[in-house]
C-alpha positions as CSV (number, residue, x, y, z in Angstrom):
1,X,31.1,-15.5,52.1
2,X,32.4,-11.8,51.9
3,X,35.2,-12.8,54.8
4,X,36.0,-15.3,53.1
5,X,36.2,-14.7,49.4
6,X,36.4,-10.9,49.8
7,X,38.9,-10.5,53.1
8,X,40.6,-14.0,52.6
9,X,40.2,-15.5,55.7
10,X,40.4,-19.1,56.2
11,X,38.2,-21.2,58.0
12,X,39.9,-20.9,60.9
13,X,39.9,-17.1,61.3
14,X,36.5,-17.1,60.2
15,X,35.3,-19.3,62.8
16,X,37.2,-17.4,65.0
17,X,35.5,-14.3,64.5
18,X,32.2,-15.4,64.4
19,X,32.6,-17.7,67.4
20,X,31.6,-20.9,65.4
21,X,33.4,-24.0,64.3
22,X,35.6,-24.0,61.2
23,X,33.1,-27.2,60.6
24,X,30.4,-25.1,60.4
25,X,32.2,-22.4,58.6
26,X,32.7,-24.8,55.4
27,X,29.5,-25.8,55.4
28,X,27.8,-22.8,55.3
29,X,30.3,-21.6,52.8
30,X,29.7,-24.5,50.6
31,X,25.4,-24.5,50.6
32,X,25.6,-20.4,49.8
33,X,28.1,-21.2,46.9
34,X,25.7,-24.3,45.7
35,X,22.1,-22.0,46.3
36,X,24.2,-18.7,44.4
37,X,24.8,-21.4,41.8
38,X,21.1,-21.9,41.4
39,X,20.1,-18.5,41.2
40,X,22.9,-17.6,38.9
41,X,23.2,-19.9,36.5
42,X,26.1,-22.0,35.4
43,X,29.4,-20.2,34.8
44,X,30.2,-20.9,31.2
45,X,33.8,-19.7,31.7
46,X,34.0,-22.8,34.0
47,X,32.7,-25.3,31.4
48,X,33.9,-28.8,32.2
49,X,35.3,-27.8,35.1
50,X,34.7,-27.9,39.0
């Protein structure tokens, strides 16, 4: 999360780094932005939206 929302890396460079797939990069991305979600709320700036 912080390399890629913080540091802007992509997938890719994550992946890279970490020595994982850019598959596995995305997914873990995806189920700590989905469980943050839950423990935060909705964003009601983001109404409507996805």
């Amino acid at each position: 999360m912080v390399m890629t929302y913080l540091q802007g890396m992509n997938a890719s460079e994550v992946a890279a780094v970490l020595g994982m797939t850019s598959a596995t990069v995305r997914s873990t991305v995806r189920h700590s932005l989905r469980r943050l979600r839950e423990i935060l709320g909705p964003d009601r700036t983001m109404e409507g939206q996805r």
